[in-house]
C-alpha positions as CSV (number, residue, x, y, z in Angstrom):
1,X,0.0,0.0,0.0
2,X,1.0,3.3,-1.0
3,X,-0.2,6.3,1.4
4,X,1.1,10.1,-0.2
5,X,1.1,12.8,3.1
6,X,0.9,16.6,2.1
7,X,1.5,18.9,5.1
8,X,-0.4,21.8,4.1
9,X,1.2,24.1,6.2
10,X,4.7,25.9,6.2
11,X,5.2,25.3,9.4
12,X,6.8,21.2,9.4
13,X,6.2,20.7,13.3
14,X,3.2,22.4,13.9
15,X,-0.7,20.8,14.2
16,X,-1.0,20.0,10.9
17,X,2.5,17.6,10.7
18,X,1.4,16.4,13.7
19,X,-2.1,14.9,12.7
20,X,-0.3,13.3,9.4
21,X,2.3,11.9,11.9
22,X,0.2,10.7,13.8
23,X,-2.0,9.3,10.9
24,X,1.5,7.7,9.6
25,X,2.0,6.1,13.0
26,X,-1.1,4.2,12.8
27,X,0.2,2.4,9.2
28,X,3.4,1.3,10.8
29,X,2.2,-2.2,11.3
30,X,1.2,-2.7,8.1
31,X,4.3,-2.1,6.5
32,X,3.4,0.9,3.7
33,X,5.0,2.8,1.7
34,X,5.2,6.1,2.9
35,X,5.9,9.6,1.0
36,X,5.3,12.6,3.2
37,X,5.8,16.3,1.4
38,X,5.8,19.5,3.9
39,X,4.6,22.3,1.4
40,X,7.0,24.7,3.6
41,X,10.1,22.9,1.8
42,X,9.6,21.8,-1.8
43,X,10.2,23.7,-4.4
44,X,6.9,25.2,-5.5
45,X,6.4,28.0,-8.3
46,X,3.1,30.2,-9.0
47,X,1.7,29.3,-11.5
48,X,2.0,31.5,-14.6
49,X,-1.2,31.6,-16.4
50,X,0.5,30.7,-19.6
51,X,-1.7,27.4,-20.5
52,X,0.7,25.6,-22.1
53,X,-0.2,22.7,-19.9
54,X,-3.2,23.0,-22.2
55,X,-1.3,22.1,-25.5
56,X,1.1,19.4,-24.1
57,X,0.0,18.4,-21.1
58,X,2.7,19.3,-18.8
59,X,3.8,22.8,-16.9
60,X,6.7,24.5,-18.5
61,X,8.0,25.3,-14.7
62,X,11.2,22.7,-13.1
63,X,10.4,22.1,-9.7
64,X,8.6,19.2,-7.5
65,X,5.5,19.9,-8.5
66,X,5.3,16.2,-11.1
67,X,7.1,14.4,-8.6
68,X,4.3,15.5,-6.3
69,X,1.9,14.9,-8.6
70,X,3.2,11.3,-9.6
71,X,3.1,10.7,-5.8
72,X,-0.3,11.3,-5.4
73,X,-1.7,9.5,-8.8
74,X,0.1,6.2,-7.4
75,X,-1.3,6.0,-4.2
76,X,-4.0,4.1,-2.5
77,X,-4.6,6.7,0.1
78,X,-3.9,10.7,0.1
79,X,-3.8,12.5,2.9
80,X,-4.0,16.5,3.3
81,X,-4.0,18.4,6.4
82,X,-4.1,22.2,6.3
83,X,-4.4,25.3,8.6
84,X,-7.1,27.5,8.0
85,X,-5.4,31.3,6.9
86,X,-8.3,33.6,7.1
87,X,-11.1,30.7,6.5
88,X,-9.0,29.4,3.3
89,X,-6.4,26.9,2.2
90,X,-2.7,28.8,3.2
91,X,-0.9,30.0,-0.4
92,X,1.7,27.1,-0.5
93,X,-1.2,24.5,-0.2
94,X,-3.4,26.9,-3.1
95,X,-0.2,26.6,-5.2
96,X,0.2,23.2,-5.7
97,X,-3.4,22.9,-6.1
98,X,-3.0,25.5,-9.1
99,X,0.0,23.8,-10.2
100,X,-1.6,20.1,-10.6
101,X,-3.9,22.2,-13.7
102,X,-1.6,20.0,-16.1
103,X,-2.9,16.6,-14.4
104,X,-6.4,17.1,-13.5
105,X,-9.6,15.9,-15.3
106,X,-9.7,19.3,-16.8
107,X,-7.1,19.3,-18.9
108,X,-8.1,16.5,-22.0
109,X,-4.3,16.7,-23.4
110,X,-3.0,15.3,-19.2
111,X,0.0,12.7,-19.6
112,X,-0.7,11.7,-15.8
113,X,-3.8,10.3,-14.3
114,X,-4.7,7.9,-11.2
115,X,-4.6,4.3,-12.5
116,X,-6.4,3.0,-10.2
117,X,-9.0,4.2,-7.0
118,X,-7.5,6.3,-4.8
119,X,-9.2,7.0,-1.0
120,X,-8.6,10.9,0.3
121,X,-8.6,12.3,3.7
122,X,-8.7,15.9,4.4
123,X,-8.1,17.2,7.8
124,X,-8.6,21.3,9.0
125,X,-6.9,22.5,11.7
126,X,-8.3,26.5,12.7
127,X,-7.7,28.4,15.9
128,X,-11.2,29.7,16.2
129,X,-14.6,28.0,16.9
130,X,-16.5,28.4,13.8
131,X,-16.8,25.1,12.0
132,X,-17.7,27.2,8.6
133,X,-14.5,28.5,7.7
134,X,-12.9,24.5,8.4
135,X,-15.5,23.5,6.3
136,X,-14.3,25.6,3.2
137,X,-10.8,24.4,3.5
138,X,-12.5,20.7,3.8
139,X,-14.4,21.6,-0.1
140,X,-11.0,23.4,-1.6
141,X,-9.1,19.7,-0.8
142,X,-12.2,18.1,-1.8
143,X,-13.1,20.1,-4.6
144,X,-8.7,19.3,-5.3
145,X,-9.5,15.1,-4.6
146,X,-12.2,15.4,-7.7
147,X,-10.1,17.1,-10.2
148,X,-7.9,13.9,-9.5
149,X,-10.0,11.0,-9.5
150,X,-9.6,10.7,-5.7
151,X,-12.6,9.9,-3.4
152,X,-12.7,12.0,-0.2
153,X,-13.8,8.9,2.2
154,X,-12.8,11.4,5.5
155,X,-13.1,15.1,7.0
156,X,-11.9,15.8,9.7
157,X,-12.5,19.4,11.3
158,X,-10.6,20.6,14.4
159,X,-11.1,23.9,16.0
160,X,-9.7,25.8,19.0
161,X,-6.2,25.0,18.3
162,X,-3.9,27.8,17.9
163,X,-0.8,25.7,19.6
164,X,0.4,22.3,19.0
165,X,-0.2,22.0,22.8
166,X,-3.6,22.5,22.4
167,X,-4.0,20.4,20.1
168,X,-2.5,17.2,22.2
169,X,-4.2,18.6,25.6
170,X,-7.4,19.0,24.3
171,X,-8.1,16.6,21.2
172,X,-6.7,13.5,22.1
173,X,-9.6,12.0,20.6
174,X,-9.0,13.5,17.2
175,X,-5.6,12.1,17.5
176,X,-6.7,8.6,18.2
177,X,-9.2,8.5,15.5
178,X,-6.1,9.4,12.9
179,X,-4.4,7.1,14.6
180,X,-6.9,4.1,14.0
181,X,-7.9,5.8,10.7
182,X,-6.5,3.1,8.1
183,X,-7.8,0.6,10.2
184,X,-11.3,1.5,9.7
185,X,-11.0,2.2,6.1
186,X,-9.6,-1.3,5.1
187,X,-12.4,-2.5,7.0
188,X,-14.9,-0.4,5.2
């Protein structure tokens, strides 16, 4: 089994990289093969606007963007946990999501595509209380999943945590559920 982690956040030890750690943990005894990106260190361009991903199916930008991509398209399971940055996606986690215009279902010249079904997860993580603004961040990955051929089979929303210590003080059943997550969805 292949599981592809994206750490939508730039920070690499916050919430966020916690929750997929902890989601990683739980697949250690079933020996897969694990690629985990942190969006805070790959090299990620904007996207130009130019559309020559149109004509040939590929972005005329060099950076880890395909390699990304090719992660993602041969996995069984995706996982993608972001912050909430005034009630949206953060830029880094928008600019892959741009960037993957060459390999989504959109795009009828794509050299890429998923081979086979591929389960998502998406997890919000938001300082405040108001479920909403978690819940657009759930429909960008979503919305990000359909352009890809991946079914979102989990979202998970998590408010009040502005701290990694809140986050293990006072969701420690969140944790536990990512924890036992690929557990329940091989049983599903």
């Amino acid at each position: 089994m292949k599981v592809t982690c994206i750490n939508g956040s730039a920070r690499n030890n916050g919430s966020c990289a916690y929750l997929i750690d902890s989601f990683i943990k739980g697949l250690n005894c079933n020996n897969a093969d694990v690629v985990k990106y942190n969006v805070g260190e790959v090299d990620l361009h904007f996207c130009k606007g130019c559309k020559m991903c149109y004509v040939d199916g590929q972005c005329i930008q060099d950076d880890d963007v395909k390699n990304i991509v090719t992660d993602i398209l041969s996995s069984d399971i995706v996982v993608i946990a972001c912050p909430s940055y005034w009630a949206d996606v953060p830029a880094q986690i928008k600019t892959l999501f741009d960037r993957t215009t060459p390999y989504g279902d959109t795009n009828k010249n794509r050299i890429m595509s998923a081979q086979k079904s591929i389960k998502g997860i998406a997890i919000a993580v938001r300082a405040g209380v108001r479920e909403q603004e978690n819940e657009l961040i759930l429909n960008s990955i979503e919305h990000y999943f359909g352009h890809l051929g991946i079914n979102t089979v989990k979202r998970i929303s998590v408010t009040q945590t502005d701290t990694l210590d809140d986050l293990t003080t006072n969701h420690c059943d969140v944790i536990k559920q990512i924890i036992e997550l690929e557990k329940a969805l091989s049983s599903d």
